[in-house]
N, C-alpha and C positions, 0 to 999 in steps of 0.2 A: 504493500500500500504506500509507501516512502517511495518508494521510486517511482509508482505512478505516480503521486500529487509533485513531485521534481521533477519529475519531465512535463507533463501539465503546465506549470506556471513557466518552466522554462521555454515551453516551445508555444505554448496559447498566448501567453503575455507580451511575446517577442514577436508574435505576427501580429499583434493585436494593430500593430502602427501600419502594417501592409492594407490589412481591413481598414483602417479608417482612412488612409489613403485615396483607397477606391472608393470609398462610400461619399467619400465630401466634393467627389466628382459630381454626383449629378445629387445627393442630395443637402441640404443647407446643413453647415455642421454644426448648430447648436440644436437644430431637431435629430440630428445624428444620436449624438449625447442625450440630450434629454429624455428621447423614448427608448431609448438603448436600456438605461440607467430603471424608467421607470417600469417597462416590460421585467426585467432583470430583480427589482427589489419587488415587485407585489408578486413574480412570480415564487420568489425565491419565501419569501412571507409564507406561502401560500404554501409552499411544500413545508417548512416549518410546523403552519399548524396542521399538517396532518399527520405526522411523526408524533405530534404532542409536546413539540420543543417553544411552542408560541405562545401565548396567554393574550386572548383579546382584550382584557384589560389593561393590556399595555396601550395600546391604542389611545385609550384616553386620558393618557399621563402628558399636561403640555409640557412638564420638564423633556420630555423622551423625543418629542418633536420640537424644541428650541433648542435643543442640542443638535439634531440630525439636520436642524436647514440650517444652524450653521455654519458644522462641518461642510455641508450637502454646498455652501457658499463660497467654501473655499478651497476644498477637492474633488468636484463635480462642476459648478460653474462658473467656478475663475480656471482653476488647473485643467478641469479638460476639455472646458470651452476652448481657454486658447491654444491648446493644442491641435482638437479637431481644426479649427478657424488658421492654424498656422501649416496643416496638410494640407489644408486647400489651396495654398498656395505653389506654385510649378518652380518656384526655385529651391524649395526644401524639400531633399529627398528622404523618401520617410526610414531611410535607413540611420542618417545621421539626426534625425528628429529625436530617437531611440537613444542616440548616443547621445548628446544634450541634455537628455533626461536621467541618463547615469549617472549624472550631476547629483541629484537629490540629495544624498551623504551628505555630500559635503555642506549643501544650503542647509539640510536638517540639524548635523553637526552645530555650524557658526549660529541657528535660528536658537539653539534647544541653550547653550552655553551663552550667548544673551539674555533669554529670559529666565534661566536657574541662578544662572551666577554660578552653578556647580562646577569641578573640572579645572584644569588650565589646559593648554594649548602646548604640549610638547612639542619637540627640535621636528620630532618624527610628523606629528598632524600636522604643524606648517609645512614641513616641505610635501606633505600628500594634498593640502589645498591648493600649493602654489602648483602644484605640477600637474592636478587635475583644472584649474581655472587658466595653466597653459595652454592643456587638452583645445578649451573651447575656442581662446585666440586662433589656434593652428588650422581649426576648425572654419572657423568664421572667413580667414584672409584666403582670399583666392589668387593673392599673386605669388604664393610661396613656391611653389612647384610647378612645374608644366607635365602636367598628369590626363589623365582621363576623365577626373574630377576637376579638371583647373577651372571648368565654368564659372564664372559668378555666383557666390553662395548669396543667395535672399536673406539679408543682415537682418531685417524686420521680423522676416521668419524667425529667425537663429533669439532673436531677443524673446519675440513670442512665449520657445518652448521655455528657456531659461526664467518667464517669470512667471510658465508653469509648474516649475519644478521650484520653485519658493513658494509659489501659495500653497502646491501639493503637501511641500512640510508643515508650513504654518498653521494648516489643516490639520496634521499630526498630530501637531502640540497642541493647539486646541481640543482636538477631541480629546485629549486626557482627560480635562478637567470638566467636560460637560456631563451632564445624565444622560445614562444611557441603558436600554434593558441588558438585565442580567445575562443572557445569553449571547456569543459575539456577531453570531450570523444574524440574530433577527435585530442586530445592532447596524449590522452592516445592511439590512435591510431595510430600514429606518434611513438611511442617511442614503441608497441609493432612490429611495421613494422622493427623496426632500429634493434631492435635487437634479435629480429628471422634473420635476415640477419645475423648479428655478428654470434650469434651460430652458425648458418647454416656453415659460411663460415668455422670459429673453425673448426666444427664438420667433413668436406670435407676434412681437415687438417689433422687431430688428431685421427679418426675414420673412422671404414672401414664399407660403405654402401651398400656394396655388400652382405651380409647376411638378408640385410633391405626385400629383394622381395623375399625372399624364407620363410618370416610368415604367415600364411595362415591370411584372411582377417579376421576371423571370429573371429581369437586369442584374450584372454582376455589383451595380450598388445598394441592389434592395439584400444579395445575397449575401456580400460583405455586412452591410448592418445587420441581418438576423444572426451570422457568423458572431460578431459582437458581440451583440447582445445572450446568444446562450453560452459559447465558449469563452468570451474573454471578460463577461460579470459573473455569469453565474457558477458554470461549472471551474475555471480559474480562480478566480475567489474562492471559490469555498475550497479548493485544494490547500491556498495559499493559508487560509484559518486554519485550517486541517495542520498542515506544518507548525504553525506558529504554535500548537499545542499538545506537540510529538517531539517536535526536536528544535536543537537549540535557535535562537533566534539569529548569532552568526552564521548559523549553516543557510537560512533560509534567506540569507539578505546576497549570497552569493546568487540571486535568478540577475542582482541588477549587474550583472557582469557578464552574464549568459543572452539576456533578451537585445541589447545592442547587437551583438553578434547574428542570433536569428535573426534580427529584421534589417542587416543589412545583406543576410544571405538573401535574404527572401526576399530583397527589392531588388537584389541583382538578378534572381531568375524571372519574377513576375512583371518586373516595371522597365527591365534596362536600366536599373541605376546601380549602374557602374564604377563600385571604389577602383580607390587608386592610392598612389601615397601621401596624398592629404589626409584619406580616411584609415590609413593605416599609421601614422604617425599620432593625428590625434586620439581614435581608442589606443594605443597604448596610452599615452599622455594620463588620459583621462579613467581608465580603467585601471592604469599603474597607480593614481594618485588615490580614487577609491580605496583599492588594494593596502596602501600604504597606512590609510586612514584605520584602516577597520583593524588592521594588524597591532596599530598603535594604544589605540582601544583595547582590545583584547591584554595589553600585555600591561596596561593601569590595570584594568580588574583585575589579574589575578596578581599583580602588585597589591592593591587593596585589600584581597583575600589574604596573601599570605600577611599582609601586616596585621589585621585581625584575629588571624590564628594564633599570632606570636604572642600581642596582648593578652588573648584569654589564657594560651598555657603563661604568660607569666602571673595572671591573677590567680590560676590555681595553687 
């Protein structure tokens, strides 16, 4: 069962940016996201209370929905509003959108150590920010190489995903502290209902739906969105919970070092987007500095543990 929910998140999650690629082709990408999200939470709700894991009285707790629109505000409709919204654009291929988002660490990192005040910043986590915040320069400049990728990278795009991957955290750390029901899926259900509404509503706002019924059903971006919508909410997701309460929480943060990789496979065979050594220079950059980061981590906690231990045997 481990190694299905790690290949699951590995390989669902890292196409997931191929799908919305194609989808924000012919359909608007905040209604992409927002029925994506709200199909995915009432269904997933839904399978909840039939297993017996849901309590309809959660339903009418407003702490449990001012928590979920929120979060639902700011990793649903800011993070992957601008994401979708940044796919749709033809200068950003969705391979290196993927790797932008590898980012996350590091913004979660610097967001999480501002607002605790806990922690300092070792020799080691400076050089994994500065060398993954290289990543993205190397990334963004299209005059470095004369490559296959030399095109013109879409800078607008590149900012896009980058203040996807800070509201994505911010949303994190938020959700800590809000209420939310006791169990994590119909939590996560909760907060995908809140904000497929947000987009939804956006989307009614901001974009014109009347183009939405004139794509034939069969289209490869109604089939990307339903793709979405089961495999990269519902059944990824819950893989992805599934992990986080099996095994350790560093084993499971290594998907963000795997799904760059899948979806810049997957945009070379499905889309023609074609790395080259721009995009080979900056995943390492950026994936080294991750890498760097999380190893840094790891070796305070168990710095912290073993000073702990020391203290109790010397109190005995």
């Amino acid at each position: 069962m481990t190694i299905t929910c790690f290949a699951l998140v590995y390989v669902i999650w890292g196409s997931t940016y191929l799908g919305m690629k194609i989808a924000v082709t012919k359909i608007p990408p905040l209604f992409v996201g927002g029925s994506r999200f709200f199909l995915a939470g009432t269904t997933l709700m839904l399978i909840l209370a039939a297993l017996g894991k849901f309590k309809f009285h959660w339903l009418g707790k407003p702490a449990y929905w001012r928590g979920a629109f929120l979060v639902g505000a700011f990793m649903m409709l800011g993070a992957n509003g601008l994401l979708c919204m940044s796919l749709g654009r033809p200068g950003l291929p969705s391979g290196l959108a993927a790797l932008i988002v590898a980012t996350t660490p590091l913004w979660m990192l610097l967001l999480d150590r501002w607002q605790t005040g806990v922690g300092k910043f070792t020799p080691q986590i400076v050089l994994g920010l500065v060398v993954g915040l290289l990543g993205v320069g190397v990334l963004m400049s299209g005059k470095l190489f004369t490559t296959s990728d030399s095109a013109p990278i879409d800078v607008v795009g590149c900012l896009m995903v980058l203040a996807s991957c800070i509201l994505w955290s911010v949303g994190g750390i938020v959700g800590r502290r809000v209420s939310q029901p006791p169990h994590p899926l119909a939590s996560s259900a909760f907060q995908m209902i809140a904000g497929g509404v947000l987009l939804l509503v956006f989307s009614a706002c901001f974009e014109a739906w009347k183009p939405i019924g004139e794509i034939p059903w069969n289209n490869s971006a109604w089939i990307a969105w339903l793709y979405l919508a089961v495999f990269g909410s519902m059944i990824g997701f819950t893989a992805f919970v599934w992990l986080l309460h099996h095994v350790s929480a560093a084993s499971v943060s290594t998907y963000a070092y795997v799904n760059p990789l899948v979806a810049i496979v997957l945009g070379w065979i499905f889309l023609n987007e074609q790395p080259g050594l721009r995009t080979a220079v900056a995943t390492v950059f950026i994936l080294g500095g991750v890498v760097v980061i999380q190893l840094a981590r790891r070796s305070v906690g168990r710095a912290q543990v073993t000073t702990v231990a020391q203290s109790d045997s010397l109190d005995k």
